[in-house]
C-alpha positions in Angstrom: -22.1 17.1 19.7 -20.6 13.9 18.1 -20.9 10.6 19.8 -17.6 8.3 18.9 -15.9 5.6 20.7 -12.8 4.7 19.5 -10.6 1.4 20.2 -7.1 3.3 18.5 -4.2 3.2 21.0 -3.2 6.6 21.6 0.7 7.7 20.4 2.8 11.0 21.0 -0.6 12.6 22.2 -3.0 11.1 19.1 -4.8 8.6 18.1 -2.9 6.1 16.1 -3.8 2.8 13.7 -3.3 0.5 16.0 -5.4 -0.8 18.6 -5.7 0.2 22.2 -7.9 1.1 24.8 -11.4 1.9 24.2 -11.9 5.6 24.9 -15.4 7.2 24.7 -15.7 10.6 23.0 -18.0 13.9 22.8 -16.8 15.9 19.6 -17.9 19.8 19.5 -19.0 20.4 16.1 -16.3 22.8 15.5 -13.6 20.3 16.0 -13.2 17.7 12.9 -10.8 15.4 13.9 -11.3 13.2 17.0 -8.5 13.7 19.5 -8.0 12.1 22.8 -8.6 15.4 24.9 -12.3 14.8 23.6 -12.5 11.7 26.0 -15.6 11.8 29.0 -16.2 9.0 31.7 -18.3 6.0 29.5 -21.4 6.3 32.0 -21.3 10.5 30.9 -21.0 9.2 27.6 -23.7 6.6 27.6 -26.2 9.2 29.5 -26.0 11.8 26.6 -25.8 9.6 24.0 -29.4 8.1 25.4 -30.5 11.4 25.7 -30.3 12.1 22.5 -31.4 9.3 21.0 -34.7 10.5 22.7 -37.4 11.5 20.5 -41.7 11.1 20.3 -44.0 10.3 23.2 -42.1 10.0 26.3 -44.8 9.5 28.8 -44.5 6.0 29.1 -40.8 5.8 28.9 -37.7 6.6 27.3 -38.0 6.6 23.0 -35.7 6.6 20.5 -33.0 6.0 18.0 -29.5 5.3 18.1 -27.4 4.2 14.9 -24.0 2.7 14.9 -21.7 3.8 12.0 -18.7 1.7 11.8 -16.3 2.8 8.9 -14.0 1.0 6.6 -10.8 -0.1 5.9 -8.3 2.7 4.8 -9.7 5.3 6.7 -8.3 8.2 8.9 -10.5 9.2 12.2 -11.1 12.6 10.6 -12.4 11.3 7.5 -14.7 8.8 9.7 -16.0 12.2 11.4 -16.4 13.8 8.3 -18.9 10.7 6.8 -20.5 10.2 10.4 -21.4 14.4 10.0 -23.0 13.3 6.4 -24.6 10.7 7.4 -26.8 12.3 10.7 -27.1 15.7 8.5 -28.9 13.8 5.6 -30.7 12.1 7.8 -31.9 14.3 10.0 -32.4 16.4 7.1 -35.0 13.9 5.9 -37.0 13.1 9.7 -34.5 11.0 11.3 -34.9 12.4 15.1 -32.1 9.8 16.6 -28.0 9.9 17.2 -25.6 8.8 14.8 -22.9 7.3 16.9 -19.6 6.3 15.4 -17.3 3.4 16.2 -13.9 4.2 15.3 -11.6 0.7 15.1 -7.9 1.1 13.8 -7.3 1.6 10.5 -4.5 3.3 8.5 -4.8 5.8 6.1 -3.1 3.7 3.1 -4.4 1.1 1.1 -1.4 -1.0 1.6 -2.2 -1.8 5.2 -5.3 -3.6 3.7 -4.8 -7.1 5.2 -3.2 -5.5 8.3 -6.2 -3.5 8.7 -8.2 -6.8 8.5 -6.2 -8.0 11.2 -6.8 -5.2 13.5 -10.5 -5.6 12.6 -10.9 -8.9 13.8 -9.0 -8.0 16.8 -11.1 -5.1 18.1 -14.1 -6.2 17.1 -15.8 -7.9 19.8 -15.8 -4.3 21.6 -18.1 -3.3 19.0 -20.7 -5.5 21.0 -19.2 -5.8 24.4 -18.8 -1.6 25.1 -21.4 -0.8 22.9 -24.5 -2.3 21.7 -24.8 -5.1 24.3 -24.5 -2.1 27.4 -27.7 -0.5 25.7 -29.2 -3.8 24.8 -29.2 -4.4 28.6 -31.0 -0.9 29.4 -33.9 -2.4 27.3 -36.8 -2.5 29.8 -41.0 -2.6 29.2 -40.6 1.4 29.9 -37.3 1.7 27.7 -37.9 1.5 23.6 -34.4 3.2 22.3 -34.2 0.5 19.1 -30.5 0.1 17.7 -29.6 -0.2 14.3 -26.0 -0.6 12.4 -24.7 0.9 9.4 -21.1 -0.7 7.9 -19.2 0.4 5.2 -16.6 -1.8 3.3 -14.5 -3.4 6.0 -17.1 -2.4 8.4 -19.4 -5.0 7.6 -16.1 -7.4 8.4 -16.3 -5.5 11.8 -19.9 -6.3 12.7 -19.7 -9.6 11.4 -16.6 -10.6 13.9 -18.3 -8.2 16.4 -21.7 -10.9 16.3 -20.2 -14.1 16.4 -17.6 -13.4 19.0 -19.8 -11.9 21.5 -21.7 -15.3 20.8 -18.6 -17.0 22.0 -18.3 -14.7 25.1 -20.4 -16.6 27.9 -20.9 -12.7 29.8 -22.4 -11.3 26.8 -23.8 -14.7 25.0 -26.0 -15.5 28.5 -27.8 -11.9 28.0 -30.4 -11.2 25.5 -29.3 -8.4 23.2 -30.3 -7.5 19.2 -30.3 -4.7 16.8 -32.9 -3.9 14.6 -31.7 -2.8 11.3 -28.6 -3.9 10.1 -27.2 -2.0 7.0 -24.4 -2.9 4.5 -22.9 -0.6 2.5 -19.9 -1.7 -0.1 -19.9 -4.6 2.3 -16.2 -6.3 1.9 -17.3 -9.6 2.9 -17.7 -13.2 1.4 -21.3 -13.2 -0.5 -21.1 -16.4 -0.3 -20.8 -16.9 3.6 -24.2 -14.7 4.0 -26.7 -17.8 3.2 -29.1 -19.0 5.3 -27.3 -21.4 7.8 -23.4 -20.5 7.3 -21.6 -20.5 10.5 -20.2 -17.4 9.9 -23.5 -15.0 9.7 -25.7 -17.4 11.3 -25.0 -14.5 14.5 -25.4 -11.5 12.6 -28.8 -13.1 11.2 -29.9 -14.1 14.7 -28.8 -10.6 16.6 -31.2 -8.8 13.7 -34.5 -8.2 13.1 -33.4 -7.2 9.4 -30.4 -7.2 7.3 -30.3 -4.7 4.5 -27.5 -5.4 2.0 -27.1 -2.4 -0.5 -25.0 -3.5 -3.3 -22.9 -2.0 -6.2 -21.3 -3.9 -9.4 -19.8 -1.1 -10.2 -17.7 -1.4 -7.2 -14.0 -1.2 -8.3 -12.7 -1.1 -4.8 -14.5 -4.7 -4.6 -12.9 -5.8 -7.5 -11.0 -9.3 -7.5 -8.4 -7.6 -10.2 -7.2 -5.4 -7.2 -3.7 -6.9 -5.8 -4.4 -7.0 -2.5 -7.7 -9.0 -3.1 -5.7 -11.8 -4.9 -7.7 -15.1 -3.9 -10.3 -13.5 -2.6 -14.2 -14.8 -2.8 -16.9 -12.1 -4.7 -17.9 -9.8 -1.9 -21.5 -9.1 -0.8 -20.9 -5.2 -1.4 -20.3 -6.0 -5.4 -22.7 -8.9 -6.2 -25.4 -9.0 -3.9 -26.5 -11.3 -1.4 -26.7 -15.3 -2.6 -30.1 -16.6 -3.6 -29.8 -18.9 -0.5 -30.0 -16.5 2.0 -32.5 -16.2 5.0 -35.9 -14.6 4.9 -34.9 -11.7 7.2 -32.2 -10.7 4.5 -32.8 -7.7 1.9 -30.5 -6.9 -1.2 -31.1 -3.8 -2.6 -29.2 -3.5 -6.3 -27.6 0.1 -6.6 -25.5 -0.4 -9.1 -28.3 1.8 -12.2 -28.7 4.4 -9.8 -24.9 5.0 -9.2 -24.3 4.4 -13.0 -27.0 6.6 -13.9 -25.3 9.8 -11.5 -22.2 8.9 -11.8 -21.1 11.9 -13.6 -21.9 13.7 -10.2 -19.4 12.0 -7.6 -16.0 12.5 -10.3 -15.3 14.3 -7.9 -14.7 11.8 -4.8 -12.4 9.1 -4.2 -13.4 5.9 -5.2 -17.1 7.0 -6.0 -18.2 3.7 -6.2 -17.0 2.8 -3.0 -17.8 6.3 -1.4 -21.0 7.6 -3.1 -23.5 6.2 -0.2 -22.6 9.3 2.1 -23.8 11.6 -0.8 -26.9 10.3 -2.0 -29.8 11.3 -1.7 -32.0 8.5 -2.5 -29.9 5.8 -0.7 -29.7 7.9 2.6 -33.7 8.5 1.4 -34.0 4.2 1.4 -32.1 3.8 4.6 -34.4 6.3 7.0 -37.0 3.9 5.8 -35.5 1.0 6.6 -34.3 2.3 10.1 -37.9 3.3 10.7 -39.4 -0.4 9.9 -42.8 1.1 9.4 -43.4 0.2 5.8 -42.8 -3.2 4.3 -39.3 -4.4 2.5 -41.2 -4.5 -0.5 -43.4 -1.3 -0.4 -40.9 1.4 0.3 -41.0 4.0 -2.4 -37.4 3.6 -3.8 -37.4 -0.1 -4.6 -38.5 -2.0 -7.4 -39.2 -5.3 -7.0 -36.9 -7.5 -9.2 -36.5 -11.0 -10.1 -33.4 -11.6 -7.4 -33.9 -8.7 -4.7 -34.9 -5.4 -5.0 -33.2 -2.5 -7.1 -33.2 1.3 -5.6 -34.9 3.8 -8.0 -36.6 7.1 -8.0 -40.0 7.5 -6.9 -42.1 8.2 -10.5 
């Protein structure tokens, strides 16, 4: 079963691009577009999705994993499905013994609706917190380890950034302690320059995490400031990397020699820069060590220490 919950308003029986009511879905695998039919009462929802997220020693408590995938700009539910599927198959593939849940905010399937898309973003965002990560947050108890950790792509790092520093404005969820552990950017679409230490709008995202892992790309056309719609536009974190000025909790991890190195191997996608991460081995290698925390930033077999962050690489 999938794990999805989706804040598209529902038209002529389907979900649409705009936003709506948050609607909590359990996706057979057989089915690969999420449809409202799919739907289950949120405290069904939240039950099984704890369940799964169950793994290890359980004598002294509930254990486990649970990963938030929220999904970029320009992309259909179905296709969100499709990269949430790739993404828990890898890893579980490699040892990762938690749930993959997806959060599926409105976004329409052209690149045209780009700046609408952000729009919608910014206006469904705060759910991201406020139905999802803050109601586990709160199960947290000295007999209760399940650790959260978020994965954004493109406009999803947008997403959780909104997501942070509105539920920090929200006096119900602001007066309870919640945080994530691992926070993961992937093609991030957002300011590099607003992601140094102090700037009013990260400062939440840095203080709901334990660690941020930005995993970077130059060769990031879809992050290019020649595209149209990006007119104005500063250099996004996705393309050049996190600023030197950023806090200690914050990683960059420079992909952009792997990618060009194998880059021959994802011709076949669209927008391989952008879209490679779901398909790579050694990136979805990197991540299941971040997620598990066990290892220093510095030590994991992938990296490379480098003079301004780390750069992914191939064990020798």
């Amino acid at each position: 079963m999938d794990y999805v919950f989706s804040v598209r308003s529902i038209r002529s029986g389907d979900f649409s691009s705009e936003p709506g009511a948050t609607h909590f879905l359990a996706i057979p695998p057989a089915d690969h577009d999420p449809k409202p039919h799919h739907a289950i009462r949120k405290t069904a929802w939240f039950d099984q999705v704890v369940q799964a997220a169950r793994h290890g020693d359980q004598n002294d408590g509930p254990r486990g994993d649970i990963l938030f995938y929220i999904h970029g700009f320009n992309t259909e539910n179905a296709v969100m499905l499709e990269r949430q599927r790739l993404l828990k198959t890898a890893l579980e593939a490699k040892g990762f013994e938690g749930v993959v849940v997806g959060f599926d905010w409105p976004a329409a399937s052209s690149a045209l609706n780009y700046l609408e898309d952000r729009v919608d973003a910014k206006t469904t965002a705060f759910r991201l917190v406020t139905e999802g990560i803050a109601n586990f947050a709160r199960m947290q108890r000295p007999d209760c380890f399940i650790n959260l950790h978020v994965l954004a792509h493109s406009t999803g790092a947008f997403v959780v950034r909104e997501a942070f520093d509105d539920a920090d404005d929200r006096p119900g969820v602001a007066s309870n302690s919640w945080s994530v552990s691992q926070v993961m950017l992937i093609s991030g679409d957002i300011s590099a320059g607003g992601m140094v230490d102090g700037s009013s709008k990260s400062s939440s995202l840095y203080r709901h995490c334990v660690r941020l892992t930005n995993y970077s790309n130059p060769f990031d056309d879809v992050l290019s400031l020649s595209d149209v719609k990006r007119i104005g536009v500063a250099p996004r974190v996705g393309r050049v990397g996190l600023p030197l000025g950023r806090p200690s909790k914050a990683v960059e991890v420079n992909c952009g020699a792997h990618f060009n190195a194998n880059r021959a191997g994802y011709d076949h996608l669209t927008f391989p820069a952008h879209t490679f991460w779901f398909h790579d081995d050694l990136v979805l290698e990197d991540m299941l060590h971040t997620i598990r925390g066990d290892v220093d930033r510095n030590e994991i077999v992938t990296r490379v220490v480098a003079t301004d962050g780390l750069v992914l690489r191939r064990p020798a």
